[in-house]
MARNUKE-259470 format. One record per residue (C-alpha): residue number from 1; residue in three letters; y negated, z negated, x. Coordinates in nm, 4 decimals. Layout:
+-----+-----+----------+----------+----------+
:   k :   r :       py :       pz :       px :
+-----+-----+----------+----------+----------+
: NUM : ALA :        Y :        Z :        X :
...
+-----+-----+----------+----------+----------+
REM end
This chain:
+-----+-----+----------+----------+----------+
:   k :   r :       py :       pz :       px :
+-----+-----+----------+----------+----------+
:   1 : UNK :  -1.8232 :  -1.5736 :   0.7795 :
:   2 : UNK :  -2.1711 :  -1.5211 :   0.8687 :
:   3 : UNK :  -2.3560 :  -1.2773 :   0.6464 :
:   4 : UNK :  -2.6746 :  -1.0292 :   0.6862 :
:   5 : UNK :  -2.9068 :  -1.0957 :   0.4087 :
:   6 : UNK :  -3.1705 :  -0.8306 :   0.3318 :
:   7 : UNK :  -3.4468 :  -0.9357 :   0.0905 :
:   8 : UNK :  -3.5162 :  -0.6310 :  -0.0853 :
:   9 : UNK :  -3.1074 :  -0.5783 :  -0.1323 :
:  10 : UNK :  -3.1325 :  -0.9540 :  -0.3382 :
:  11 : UNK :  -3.4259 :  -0.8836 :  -0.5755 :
:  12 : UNK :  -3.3180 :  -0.5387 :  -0.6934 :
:  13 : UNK :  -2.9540 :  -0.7392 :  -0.7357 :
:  14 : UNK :  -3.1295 :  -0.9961 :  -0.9865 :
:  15 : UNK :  -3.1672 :  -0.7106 :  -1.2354 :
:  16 : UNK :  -2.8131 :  -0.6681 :  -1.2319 :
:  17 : UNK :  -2.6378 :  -0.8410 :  -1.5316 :
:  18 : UNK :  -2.2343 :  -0.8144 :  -1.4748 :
:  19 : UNK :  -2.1312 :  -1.1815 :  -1.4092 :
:  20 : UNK :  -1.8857 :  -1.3189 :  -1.1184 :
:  21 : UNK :  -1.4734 :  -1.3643 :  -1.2332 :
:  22 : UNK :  -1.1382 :  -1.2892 :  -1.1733 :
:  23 : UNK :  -1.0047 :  -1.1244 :  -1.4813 :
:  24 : UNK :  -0.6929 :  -1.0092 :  -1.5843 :
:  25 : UNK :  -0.6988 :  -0.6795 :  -1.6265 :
:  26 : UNK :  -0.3481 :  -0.5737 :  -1.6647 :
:  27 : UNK :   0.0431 :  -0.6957 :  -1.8044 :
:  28 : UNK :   0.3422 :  -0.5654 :  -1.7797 :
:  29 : UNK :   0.6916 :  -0.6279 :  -1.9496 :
:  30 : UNK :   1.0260 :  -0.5284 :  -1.8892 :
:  31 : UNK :   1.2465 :  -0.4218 :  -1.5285 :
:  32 : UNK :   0.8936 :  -0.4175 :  -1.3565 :
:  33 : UNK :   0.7624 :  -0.4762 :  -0.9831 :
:  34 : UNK :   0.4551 :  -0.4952 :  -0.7964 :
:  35 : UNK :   0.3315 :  -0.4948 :  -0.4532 :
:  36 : UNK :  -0.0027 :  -0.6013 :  -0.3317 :
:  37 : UNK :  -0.1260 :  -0.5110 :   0.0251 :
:  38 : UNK :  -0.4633 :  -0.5271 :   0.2108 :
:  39 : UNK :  -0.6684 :  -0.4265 :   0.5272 :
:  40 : UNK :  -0.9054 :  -0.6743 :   0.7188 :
:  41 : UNK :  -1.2258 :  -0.5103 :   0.8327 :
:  42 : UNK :  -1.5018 :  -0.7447 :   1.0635 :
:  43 : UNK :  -1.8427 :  -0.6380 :   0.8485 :
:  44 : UNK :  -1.8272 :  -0.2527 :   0.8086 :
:  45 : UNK :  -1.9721 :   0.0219 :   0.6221 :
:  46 : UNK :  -1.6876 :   0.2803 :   0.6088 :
:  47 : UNK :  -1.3887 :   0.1116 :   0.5847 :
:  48 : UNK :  -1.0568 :   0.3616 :   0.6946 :
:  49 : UNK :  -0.6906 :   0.3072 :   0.7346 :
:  50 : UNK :  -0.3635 :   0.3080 :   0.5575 :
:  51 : UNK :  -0.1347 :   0.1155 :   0.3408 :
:  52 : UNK :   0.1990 :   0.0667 :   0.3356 :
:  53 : UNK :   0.4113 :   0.1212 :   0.0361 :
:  54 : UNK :   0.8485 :  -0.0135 :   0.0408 :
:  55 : UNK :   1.0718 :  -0.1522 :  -0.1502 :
:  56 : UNK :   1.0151 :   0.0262 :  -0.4609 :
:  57 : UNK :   1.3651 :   0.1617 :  -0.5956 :
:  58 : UNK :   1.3985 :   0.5627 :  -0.5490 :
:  59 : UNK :   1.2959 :   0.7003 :  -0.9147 :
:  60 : UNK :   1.0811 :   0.3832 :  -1.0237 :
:  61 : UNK :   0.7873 :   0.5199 :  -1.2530 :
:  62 : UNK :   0.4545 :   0.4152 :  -1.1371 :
:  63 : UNK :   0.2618 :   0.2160 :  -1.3978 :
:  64 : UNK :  -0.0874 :   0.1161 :  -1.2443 :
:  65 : UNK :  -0.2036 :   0.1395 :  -0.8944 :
:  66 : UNK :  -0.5705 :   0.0093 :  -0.7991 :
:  67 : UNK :  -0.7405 :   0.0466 :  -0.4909 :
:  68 : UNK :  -1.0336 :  -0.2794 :  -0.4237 :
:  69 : UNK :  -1.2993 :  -0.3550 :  -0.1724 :
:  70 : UNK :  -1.5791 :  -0.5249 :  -0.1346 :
:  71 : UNK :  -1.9828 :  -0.5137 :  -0.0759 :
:  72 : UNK :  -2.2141 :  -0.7750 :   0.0031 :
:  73 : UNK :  -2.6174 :  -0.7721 :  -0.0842 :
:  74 : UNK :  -2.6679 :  -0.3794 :  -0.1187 :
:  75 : UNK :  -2.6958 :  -0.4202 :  -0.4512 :
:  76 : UNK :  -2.4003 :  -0.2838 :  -0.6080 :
:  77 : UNK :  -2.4648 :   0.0449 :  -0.4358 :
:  78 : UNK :  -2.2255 :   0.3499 :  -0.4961 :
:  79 : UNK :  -1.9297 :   0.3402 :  -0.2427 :
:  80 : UNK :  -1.6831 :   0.6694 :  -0.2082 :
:  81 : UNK :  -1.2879 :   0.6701 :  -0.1854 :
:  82 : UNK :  -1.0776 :   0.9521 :   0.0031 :
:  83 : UNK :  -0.7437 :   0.8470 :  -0.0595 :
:  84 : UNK :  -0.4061 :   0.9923 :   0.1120 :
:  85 : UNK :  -0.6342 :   1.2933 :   0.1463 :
:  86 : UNK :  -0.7857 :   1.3262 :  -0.1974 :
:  87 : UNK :  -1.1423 :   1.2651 :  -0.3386 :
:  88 : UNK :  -1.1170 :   0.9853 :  -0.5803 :
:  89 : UNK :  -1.5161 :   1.0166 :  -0.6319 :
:  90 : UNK :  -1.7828 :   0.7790 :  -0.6083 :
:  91 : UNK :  -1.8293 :   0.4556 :  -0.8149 :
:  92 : UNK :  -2.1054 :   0.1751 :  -0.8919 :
:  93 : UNK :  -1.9626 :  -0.1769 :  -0.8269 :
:  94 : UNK :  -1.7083 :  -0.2467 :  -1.1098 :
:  95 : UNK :  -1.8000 :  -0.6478 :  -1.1263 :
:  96 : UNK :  -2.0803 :  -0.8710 :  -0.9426 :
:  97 : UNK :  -2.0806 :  -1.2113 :  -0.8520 :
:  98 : UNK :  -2.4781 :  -1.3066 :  -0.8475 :
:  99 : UNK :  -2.5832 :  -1.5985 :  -0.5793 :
: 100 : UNK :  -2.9111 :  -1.7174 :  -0.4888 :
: 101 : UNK :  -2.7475 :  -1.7453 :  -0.1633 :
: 102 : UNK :  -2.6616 :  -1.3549 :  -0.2071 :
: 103 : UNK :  -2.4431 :  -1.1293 :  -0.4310 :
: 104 : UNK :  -2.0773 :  -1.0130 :  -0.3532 :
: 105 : UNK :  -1.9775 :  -0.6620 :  -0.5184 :
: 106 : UNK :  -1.6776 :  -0.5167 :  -0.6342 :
: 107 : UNK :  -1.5296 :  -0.2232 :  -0.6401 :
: 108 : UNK :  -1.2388 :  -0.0573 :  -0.7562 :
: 109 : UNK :  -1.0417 :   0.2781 :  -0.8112 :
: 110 : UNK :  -0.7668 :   0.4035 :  -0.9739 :
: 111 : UNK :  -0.4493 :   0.5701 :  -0.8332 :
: 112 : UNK :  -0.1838 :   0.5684 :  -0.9753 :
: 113 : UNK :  -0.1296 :   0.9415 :  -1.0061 :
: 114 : UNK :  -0.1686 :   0.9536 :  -0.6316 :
: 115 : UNK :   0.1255 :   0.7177 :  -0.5593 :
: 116 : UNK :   0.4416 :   0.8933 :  -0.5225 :
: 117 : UNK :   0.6492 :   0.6867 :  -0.3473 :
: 118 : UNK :   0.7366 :   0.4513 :  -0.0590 :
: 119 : UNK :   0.5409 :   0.5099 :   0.2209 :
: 120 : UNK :   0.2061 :   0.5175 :   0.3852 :
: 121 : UNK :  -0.1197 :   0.6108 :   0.2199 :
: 122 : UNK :  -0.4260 :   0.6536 :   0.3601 :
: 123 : UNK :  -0.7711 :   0.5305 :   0.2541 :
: 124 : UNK :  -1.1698 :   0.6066 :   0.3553 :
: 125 : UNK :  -1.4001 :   0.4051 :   0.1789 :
: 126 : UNK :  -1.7865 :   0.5122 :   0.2572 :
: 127 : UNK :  -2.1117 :   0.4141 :   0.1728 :
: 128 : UNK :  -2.0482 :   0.0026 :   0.1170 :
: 129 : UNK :  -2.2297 :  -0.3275 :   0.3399 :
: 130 : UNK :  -2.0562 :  -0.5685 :   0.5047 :
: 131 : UNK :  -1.7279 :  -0.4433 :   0.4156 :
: 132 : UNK :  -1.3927 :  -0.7064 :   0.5003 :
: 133 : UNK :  -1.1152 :  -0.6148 :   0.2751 :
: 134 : UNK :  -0.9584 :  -0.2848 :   0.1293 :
: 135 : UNK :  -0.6335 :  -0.3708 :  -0.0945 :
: 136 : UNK :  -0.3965 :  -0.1615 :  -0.3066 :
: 137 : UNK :  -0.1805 :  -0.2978 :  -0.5647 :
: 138 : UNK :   0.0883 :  -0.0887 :  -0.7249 :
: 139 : UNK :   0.2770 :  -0.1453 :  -1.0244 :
: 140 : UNK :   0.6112 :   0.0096 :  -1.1052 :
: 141 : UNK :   0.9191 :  -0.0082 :  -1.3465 :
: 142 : UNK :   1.3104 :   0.1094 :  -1.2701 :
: 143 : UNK :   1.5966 :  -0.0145 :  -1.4443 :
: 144 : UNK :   1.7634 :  -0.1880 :  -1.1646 :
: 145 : UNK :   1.5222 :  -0.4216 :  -1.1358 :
: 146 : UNK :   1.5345 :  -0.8065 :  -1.3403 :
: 147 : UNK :   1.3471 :  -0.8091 :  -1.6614 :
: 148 : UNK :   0.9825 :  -1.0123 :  -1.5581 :
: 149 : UNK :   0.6052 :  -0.9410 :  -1.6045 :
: 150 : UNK :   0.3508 :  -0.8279 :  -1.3787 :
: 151 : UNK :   0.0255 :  -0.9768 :  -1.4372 :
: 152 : UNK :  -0.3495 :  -0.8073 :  -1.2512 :
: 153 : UNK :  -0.6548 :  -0.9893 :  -1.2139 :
: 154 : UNK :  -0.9688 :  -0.7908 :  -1.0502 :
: 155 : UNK :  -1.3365 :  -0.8911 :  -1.0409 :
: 156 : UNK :  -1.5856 :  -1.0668 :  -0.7860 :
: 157 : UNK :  -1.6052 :  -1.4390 :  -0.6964 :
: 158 : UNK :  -1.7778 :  -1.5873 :  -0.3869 :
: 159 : UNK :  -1.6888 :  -1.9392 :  -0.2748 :
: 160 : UNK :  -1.8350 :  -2.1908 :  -0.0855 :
: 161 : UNK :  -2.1897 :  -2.0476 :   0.0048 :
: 162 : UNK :  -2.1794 :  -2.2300 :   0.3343 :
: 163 : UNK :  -2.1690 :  -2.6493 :   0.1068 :
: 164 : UNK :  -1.8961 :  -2.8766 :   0.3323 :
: 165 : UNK :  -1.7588 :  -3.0493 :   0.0720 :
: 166 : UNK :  -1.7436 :  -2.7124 :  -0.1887 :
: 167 : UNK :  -1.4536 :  -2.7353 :  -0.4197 :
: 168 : UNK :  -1.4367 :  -2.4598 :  -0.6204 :
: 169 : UNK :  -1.1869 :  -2.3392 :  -0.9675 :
: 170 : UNK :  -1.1195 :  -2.0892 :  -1.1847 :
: 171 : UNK :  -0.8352 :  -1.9581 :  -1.4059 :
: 172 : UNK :  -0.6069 :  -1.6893 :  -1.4424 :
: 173 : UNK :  -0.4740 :  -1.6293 :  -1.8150 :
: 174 : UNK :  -0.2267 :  -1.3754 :  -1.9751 :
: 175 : UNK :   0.0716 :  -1.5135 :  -1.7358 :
: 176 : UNK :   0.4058 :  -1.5417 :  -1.8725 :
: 177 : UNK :   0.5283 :  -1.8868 :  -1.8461 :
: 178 : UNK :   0.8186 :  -2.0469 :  -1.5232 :
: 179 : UNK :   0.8628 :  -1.9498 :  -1.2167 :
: 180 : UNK :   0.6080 :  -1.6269 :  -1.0502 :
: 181 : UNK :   0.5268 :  -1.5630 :  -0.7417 :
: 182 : UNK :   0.1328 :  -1.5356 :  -0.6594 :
: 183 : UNK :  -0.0956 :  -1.3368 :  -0.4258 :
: 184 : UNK :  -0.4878 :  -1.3606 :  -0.3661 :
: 185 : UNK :  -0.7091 :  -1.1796 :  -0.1347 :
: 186 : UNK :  -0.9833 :  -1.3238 :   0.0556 :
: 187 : UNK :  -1.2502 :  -1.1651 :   0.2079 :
: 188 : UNK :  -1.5289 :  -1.3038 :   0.4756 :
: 189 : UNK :  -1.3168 :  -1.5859 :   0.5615 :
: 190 : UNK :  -1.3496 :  -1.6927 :   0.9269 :
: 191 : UNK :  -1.1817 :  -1.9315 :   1.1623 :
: 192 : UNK :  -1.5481 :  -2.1042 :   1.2609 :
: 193 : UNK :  -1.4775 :  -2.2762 :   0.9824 :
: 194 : UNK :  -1.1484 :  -2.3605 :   0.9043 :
: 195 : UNK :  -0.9332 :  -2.6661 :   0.7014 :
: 196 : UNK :  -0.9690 :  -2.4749 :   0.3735 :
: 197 : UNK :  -0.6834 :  -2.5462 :   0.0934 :
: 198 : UNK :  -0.5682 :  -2.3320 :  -0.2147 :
: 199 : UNK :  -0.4093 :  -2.5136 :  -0.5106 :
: 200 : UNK :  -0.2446 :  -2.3634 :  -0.8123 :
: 201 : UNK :  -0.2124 :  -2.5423 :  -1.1266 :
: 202 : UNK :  -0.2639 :  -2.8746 :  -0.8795 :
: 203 : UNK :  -0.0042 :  -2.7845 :  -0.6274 :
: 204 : UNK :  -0.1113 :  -2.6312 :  -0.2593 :
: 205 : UNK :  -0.0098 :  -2.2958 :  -0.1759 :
: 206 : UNK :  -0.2231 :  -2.2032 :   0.0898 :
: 207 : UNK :  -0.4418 :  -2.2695 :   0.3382 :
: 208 : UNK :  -0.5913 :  -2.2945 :   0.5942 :
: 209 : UNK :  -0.8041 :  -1.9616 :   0.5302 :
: 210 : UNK :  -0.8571 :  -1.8147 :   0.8536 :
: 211 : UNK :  -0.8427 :  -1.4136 :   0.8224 :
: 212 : UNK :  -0.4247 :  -1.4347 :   0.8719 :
: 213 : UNK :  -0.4803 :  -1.0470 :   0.8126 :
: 214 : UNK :  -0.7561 :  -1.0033 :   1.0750 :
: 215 : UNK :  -1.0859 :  -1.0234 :   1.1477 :
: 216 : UNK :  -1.2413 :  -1.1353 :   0.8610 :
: 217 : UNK :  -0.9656 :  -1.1287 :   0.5488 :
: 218 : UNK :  -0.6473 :  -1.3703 :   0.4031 :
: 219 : UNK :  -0.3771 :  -1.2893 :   0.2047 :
: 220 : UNK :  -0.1833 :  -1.6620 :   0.0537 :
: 221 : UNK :   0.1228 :  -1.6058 :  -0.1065 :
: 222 : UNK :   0.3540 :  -1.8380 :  -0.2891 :
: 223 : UNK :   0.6067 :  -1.9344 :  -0.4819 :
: 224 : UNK :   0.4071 :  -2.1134 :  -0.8277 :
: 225 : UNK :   0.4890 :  -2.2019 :  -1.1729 :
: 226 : UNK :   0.3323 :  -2.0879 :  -1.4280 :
: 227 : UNK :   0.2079 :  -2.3076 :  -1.7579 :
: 228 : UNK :   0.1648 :  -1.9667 :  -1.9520 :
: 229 : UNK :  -0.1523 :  -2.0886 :  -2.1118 :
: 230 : UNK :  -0.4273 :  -2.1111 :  -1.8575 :
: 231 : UNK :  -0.3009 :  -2.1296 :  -1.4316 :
: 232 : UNK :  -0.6021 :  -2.3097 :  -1.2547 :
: 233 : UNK :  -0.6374 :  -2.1987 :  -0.8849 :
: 234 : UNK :  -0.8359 :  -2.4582 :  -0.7015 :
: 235 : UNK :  -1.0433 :  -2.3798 :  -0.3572 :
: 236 : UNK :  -1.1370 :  -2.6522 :  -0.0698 :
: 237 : UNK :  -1.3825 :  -2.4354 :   0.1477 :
: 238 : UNK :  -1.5085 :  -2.6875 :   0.3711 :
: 239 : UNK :  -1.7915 :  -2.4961 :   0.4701 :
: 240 : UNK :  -1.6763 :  -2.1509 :   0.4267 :
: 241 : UNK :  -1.7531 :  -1.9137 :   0.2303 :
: 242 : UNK :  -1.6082 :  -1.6282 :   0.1373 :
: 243 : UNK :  -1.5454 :  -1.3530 :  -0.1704 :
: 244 : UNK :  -1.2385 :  -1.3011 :  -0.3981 :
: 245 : UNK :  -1.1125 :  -0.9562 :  -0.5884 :
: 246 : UNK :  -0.7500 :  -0.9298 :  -0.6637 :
: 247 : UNK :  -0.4805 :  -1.1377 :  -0.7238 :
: 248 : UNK :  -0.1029 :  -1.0925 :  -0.8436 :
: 249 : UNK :   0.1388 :  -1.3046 :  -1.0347 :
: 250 : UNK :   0.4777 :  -1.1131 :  -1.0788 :
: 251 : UNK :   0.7090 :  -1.3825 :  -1.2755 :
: 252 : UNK :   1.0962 :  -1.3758 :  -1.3552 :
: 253 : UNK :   1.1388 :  -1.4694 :  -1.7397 :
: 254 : UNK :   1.3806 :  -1.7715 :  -1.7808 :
: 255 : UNK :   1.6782 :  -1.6939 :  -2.0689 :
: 256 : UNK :   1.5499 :  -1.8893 :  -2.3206 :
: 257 : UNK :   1.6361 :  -2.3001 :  -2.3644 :
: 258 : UNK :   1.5854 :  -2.2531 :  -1.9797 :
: 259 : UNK :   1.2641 :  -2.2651 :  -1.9381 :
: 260 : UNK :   1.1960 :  -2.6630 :  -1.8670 :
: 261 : UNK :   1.4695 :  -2.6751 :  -1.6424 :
: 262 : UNK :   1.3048 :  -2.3930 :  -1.4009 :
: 263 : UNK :   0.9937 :  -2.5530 :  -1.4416 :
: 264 : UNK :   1.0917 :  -2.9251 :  -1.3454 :
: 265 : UNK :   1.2867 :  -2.7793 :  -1.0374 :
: 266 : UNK :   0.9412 :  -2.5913 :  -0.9268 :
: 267 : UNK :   0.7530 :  -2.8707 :  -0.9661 :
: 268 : UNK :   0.9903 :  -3.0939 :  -0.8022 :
: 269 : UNK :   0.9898 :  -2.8289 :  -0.4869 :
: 270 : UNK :   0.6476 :  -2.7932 :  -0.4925 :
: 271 : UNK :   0.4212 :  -3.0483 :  -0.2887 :
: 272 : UNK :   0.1386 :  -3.2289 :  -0.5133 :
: 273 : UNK :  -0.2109 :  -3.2572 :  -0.4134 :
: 274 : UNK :  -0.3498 :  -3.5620 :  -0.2333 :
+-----+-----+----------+----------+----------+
REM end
């Protein structure tokens, strides 16, 4: 996605010292859920609309819920967030990804005492640059559901800076081990450039990356399995580039002596890189 740079925005960034990652900032045991959803915005400054909450089991008890978005160049400037109707205040970017190509913010609220259900929620963010994503993530436990983990990663990463042969990895940690199911928004993507790949621990799971949620934002989800020691997620941009935030793995936990068995039959399922 083609980006506005402003000079003056990209020297005052330099003196900012928070470094670009995905980092797992949450994980949670026992008969827990999650949900991850996001909005798709084409370069904005106020970014408004609503999320959708179902599937949660009437009663469930609602352990974390995060709202993200994203800034480019500004630097790090503070950005405001109504949600559902309530002031949730104003914040200074909550990780940077520095660039001599340019910086990608992030930024990030919490609220989970304003989730009270299934249903719709509302959300104005205000004062960000070049805005394409806003994404909630809720968290939540009931005893009807399978014992698993939930596992939150939150941050700022920008991939690709515009190279056609970029390849690009990082890694999640903290996972529990077999099968999970993962989830990663994308934001700035664009279909200009298109042919990109997502691989996770050497298997693809996405791609290619062309704003599937609108103009200009992804969401790849997929069936994975996990190593429980270090998952790599590897990128293909050819030519894109574009900014990461949040990701989910929500995993099932094998009985044990069943582990191996789960994980040969992913990777037998799963198609292997070329």
């Amino acid at each position: 996605m083609s980006k506005r740079l402003v000079v003056g925005a990209l020297v005052a960034g330099a003196a900012m010292t928070a470094s670009g990652a995905i980092n797992n900032t949450g994980n949670y045991y026992g008969n827990v859920g999650a949900q991850l959803g996001a909005v798709a915005f084409p370069s904005v400054s106020n970014a408004s609309g609503n999320f959708f909450v179902g599937g949660m089991p009437a009663g469930s008890t609602i352990l974390a819920a995060y709202v993200n978005t994203n800034s480019w160049f500004d630097p790090g400037a503070s950005q405001s967030l109504i949600f559902n109707g309530n002031g949730m205040g104003s914040t200074t970017a909550y990780a940077t990804s520095p660039s001599s190509s340019g910086d990608v913010f992030d930024y990030r609220w919490d609220v989970t005492g304003q989730i009270t259900g299934n249903g719709f929620y509302s959300f104005d963010v205000s004062g960000g640059s070049q805005i394409y994503m806003a994404s909630l993530y809720v968290v939540y436990s009931h005893a009807s559901l399978p014992a698993g983990s939930v596992h939150t990663y939150e941050g700022a990463e920008h991939v690709g800076e515009g190279h056609t042969t970029d390849s690009y990895s990082f890694n999640l940690t903290g996972a529990a081990a077999g099968p999970a199911y993962f989830q990663i928004v994308t934001q700035a993507d664009d279909t200009a450039t298109s042919g990109e790949k997502i691989f996770y621990n050497g298997f693809q799971v996405g791609g290619p990356i062309d704003q599937n949620l609108g103009p200009n934002a992804s969401m790849i989800s997929s069936p994975v399995v996990n190593n429980g020691v270090s998952e790599t997620i590897s990128i293909d941009t050819f030519g894109d580039w574009f900014g990461l935030h949040v990701a989910l793995v929500t995993t099932t936990i094998p009985a044990p002596g069943s582990l191996a068995l789960v994980g040969l039959a992913g990777l037998a399922a799963a198609r292997r890189r070329r």
